[in-house]
N, C-alpha and C positions, 0 to 999 in steps of 0.2 A: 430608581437609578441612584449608585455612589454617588454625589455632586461632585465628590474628592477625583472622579477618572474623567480624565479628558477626553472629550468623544472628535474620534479622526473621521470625517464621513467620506462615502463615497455616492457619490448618485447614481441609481440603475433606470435610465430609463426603456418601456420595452412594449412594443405593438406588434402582435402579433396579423401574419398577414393572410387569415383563414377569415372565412367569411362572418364567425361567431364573435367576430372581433372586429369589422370592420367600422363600426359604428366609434371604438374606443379612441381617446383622444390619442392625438398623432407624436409621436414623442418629441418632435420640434414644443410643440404644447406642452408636453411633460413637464420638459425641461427649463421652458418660460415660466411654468406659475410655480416651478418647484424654488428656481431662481430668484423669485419675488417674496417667498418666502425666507429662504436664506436674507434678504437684504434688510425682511424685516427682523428677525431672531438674532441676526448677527452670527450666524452659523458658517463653520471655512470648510467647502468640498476641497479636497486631494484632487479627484477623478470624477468623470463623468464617463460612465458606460452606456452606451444603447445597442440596442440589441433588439430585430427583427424577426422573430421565433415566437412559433406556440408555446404555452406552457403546461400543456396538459399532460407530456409525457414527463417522468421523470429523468433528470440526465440527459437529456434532449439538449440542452441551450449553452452554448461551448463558452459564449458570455456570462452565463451567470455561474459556471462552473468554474472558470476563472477568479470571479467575485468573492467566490465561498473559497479558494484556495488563498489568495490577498488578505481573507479576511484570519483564515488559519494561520499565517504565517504573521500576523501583526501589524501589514500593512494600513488596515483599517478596522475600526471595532464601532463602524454606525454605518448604517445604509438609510440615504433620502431617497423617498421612493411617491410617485403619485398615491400609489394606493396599496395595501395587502395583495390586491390580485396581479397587482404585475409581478410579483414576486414568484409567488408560486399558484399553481391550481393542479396542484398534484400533491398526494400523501408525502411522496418520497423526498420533494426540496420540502416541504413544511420542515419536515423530519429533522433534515441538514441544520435548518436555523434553528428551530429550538432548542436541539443538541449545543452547537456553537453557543447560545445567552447561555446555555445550563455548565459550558466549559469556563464562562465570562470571557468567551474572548468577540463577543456580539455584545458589543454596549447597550445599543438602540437601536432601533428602527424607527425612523421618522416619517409618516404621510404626510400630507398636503392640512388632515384633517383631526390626525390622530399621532398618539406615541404610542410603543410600545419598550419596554425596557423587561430586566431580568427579574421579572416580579408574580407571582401564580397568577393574579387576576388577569395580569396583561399579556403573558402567554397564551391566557385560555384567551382572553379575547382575540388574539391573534389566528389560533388554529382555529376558532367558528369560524372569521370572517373568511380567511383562506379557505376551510373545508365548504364553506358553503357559495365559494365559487367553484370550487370542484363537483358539489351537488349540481350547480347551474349546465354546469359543462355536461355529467353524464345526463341529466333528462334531456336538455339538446339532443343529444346523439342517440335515447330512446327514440323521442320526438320526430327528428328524422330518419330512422329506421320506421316507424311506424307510418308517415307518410309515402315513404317508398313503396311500402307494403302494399298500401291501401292503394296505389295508383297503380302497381302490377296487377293488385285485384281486377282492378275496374278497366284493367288490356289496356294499361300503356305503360310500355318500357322508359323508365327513365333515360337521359343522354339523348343526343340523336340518333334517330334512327336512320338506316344503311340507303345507301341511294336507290332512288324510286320513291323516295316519302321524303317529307318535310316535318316539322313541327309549326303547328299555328296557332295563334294565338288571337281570340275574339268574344267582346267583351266579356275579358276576366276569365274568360276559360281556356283550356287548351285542350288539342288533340293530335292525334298523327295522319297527315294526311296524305294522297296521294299524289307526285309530283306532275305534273303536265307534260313538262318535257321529258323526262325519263321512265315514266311509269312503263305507258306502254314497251320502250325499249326493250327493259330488264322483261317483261311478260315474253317477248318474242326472242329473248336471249334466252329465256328456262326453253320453250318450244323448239328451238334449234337445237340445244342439248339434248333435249328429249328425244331428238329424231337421229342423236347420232353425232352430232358434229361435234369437234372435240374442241377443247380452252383454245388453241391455237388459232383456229377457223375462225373462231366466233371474236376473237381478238382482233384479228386484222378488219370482221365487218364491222363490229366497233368505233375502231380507226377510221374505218373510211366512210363512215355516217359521221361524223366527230361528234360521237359521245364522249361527256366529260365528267367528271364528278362534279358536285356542288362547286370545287373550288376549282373549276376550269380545267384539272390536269386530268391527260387521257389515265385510265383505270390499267391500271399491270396486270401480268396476266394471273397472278397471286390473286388479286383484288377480285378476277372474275373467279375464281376456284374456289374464294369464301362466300362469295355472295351466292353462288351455285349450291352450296353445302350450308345455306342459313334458312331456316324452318320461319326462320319471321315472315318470310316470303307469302307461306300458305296461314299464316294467322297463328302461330303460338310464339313463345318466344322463353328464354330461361337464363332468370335473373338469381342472385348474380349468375354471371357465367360457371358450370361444373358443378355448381350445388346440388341439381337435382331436382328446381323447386319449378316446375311449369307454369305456364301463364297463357288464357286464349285471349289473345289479342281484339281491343274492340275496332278495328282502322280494317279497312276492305283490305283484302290480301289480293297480293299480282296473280297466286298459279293458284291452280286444286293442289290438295295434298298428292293426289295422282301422280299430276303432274311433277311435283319434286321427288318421290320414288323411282319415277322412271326416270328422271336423271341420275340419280343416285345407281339404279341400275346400267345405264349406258352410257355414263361418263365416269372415269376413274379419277376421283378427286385426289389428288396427293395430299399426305397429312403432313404436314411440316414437322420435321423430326428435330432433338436437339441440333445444335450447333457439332461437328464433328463427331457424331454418334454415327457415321459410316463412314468407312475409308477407301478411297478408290485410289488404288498403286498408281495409275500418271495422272492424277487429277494435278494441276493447274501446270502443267511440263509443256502441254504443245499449246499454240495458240490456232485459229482457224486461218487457214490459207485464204479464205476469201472476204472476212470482214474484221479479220484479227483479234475477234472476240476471244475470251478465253475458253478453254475447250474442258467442259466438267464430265464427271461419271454418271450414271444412270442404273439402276439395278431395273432388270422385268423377270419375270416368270416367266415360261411357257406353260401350258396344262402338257398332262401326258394323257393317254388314257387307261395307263396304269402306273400307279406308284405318285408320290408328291411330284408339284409341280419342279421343272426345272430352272436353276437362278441359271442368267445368262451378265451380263457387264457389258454395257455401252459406252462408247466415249464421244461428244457430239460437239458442237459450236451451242455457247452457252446465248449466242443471239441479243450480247449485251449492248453490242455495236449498232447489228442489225437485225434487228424483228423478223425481218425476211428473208435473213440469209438461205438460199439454198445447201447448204452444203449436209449432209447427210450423218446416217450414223456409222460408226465402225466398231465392230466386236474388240475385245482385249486380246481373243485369243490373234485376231487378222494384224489387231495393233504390234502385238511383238512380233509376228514373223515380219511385218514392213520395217519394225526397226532392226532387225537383223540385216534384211536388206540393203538398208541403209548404210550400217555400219558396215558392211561386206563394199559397196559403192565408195565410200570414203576412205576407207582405207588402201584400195587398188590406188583412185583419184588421188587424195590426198594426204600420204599416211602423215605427214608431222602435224596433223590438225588434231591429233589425238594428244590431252589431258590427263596424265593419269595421276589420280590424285591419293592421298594415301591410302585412303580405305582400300580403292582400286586395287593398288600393289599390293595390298594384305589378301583380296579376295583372288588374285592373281597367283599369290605365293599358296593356298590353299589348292587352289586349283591344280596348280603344279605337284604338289606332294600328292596330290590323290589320282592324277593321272598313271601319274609314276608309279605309282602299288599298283594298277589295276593294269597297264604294260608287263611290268616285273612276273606279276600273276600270269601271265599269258606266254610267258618266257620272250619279249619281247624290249629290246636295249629301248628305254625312251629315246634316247638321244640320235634317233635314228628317224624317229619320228618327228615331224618339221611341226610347231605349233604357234598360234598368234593371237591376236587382242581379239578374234573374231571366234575362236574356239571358249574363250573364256565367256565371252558375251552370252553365245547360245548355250553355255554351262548355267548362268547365273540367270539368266531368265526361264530356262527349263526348272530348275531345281533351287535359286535362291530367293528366299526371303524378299517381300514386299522393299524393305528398305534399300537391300542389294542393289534391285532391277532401277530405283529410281538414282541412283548412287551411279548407274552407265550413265544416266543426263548430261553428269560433269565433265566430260570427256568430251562435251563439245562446247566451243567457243562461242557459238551463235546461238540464236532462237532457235527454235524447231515448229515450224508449220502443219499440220493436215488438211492437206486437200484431194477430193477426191481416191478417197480412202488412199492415199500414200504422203509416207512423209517427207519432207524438204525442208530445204533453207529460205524460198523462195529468191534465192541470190546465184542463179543456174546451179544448180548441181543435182 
């Protein structure tokens, strides 16, 4: 190092909070012995930076990216550091600082224990001691990949495993084992599927035995649909999840394999789709008349017995309210002739209750021009012919676009309920 360049330091201290690091001194501690140091060198920090971040990816640490931008800019040309590896254990910050001492705009680096400055020998020893904390970090992560490995060999799934088992632990070993109070449960929950009974059924028996997860809360009915669709149940398991890579589990399994094919056969498990990867034209418009749940879409099939199956569109009480609500399902096609209904009802009743909002009057003024030709067409004066907000409606639902039909909503001031397949206000009308 110049003696002639004055070095501006800045201190970085930095603990990362992954478990490969838990052991390392705590940067309160850093920052004490680093500090005691300075008192005895006679050394002046600017700044003190900490920072709670691995270092093993590159660009990762918004603190030390910071550091290295202060330091390019001239703010500071030394960094006090505990050690080489809080700095970096990755190729890519090594990278950064050597570059920086190779520009001189990185005076030094000072440890607790060592210097480093703009000199080959002390670069190189920089990049071993740095590179071969980056060695330490990838055999870690062979290390534990291979231990993983070797415990899916030997049939046990890493993490906890799904309710009806425990993990135990006795002297020094562990296993997965069979829970006492829920075991049997989930065994007579595949059985009841198996004979038929669908997520719903077996949901409310559930409830009314107050079975709960580990952590006391009742299982959703989501929760029973994956556990119904998890093969750990009969003893294999597949780790990671989607890979491919099977495992026969060594912990006694609840069903036969049988047994979860015939569920698999008699219960149609739903596959949870993206997020808005289906579009149902009044999904969230009405709410349910009897628990005010919100009222979602549903697709089914029917079989034919000839030709593919038929899609039909449900709209029901999504049961967010009440688990038990009775209220039932209604077709799309029965839902628009009810709001036609509807709208035929309120408009005799109450015609100023009607909204018409711009789009409305655009899809309105279209309606009109196209009446008009097909009158004219038939040698017939439109204007002879009497027309209303209730001819357009049954236009725009017969023949308009998804967006159209949900665009009539706005025309009304209030909620709109379904109960007992028609719809309301629930406020007399």
């Amino acid at each position: 190092m110049d003696i002639q360049t004055p070095v501006s330091y800045c201190l970085y201290a930095r603990k990362s909070s992954e478990s490969d690091e838990r052991q390392a001194m705590s940067i309160d501690s850093q920052i004490k012995e680093m500090t005691d140091l300075l008192e005895r060198d006679g050394l002046i920090v600017k700044e003190i930076y900490r920072e709670s971040h691995s270092a093993k990816e590159s660009g990762a640490r918004p603190v030390f990216a910071q550091l290295i931008t202060d330091i390019k800019s001239g703010k500071f040309n030394g960094i006090l550091t505990w050690a080489p590896d809080r700095l970096s254990r990755n190729a890519g910050d090594l990278g950064m600082l050597v570059d920086l001492m190779d520009q001189g705009k990185l005076v030094q680096i000072k440890t607790f224990s060592q210097s480093f400055s703009n000199t080959p020998n002390e670069k190189f020893l920089l990049m071993i001691l740095c590179s071969q904390a980056k060695l330490e970090n990838d055999q870690k992560g062979l290390n534990v990949k291979r231990g993983i490995r070797a415990k899916c060999e030997m049939g046990w799934r890493p993490g906890p495993p799904p309710i009806g088992y425990f993990n135990r632990s006795f002297n020094g070993l562990k296993d997965i084992v069979v829970d006492p109070e829920r075991g049997h449960i989930v065994t007579a929950m595949f059985r009841k599927a198996s004979e038929g009974e669908g997520g719903r059924k077996i949901k409310i028996w559930l409830d009314g035995i107050g079975f709960t997860s580990r952590s006391g809360k009742k299982v959703t009915l989501s929760m029973i649909y994956l556990m119904l669709n998890n093969p750990f149940y009969y003893g294999e398991f597949e780790y990671p999840r989607k890979s491919g890579k099977w495992y026969k589990g060594s912990y006694p399994p609840l069903i036969t394999k049988e047994i979860f094919d015939k569920v698999r056969e008699q219960l149609v498990v739903p596959v949870k789709s993206k997020w808005g990867a289906k579009f149902f034209t009044y999904k969230g418009i009405f709410k349910c008349g009897t628990c005010k749940s919100s009222v979602v879409g549903e697709e089914r099939f029917r079989k034919r017995k000839v030709g593919e199956p038929r899609k039909h569109i449900y709209y029901h009480c999504s049961r967010y309210v009440d688990y038990k609500c009775p209220e039932g399902f209604i077709t799309e096609g029965k839902l628009e002739k009810q709001l036609l209904r509807f709208i035929n009802f309120i408009y005799i009743a109450h015609p100023d209750e009607f909204i018409l909002t711009e789009k409305i009057q655009s899809g309105i003024e279209k309606f009109k021009k196209l009446r008009d030709e097909i009158l004219f067409q038939q040698n017939i004066n439109p204007n002879t012919r009497h027309w209303d907000i209730r001819d357009f409606s049954k236009y725009a639902l017969t023949y308009g676009l998804p967006e159209d039909k949900r665009e009539l909503f706005n025309m009304f001031k209030y909620e709109l309920f379904i109960k007992n397949e028609m719809i309301t206000t629930l406020r007399g009308h």
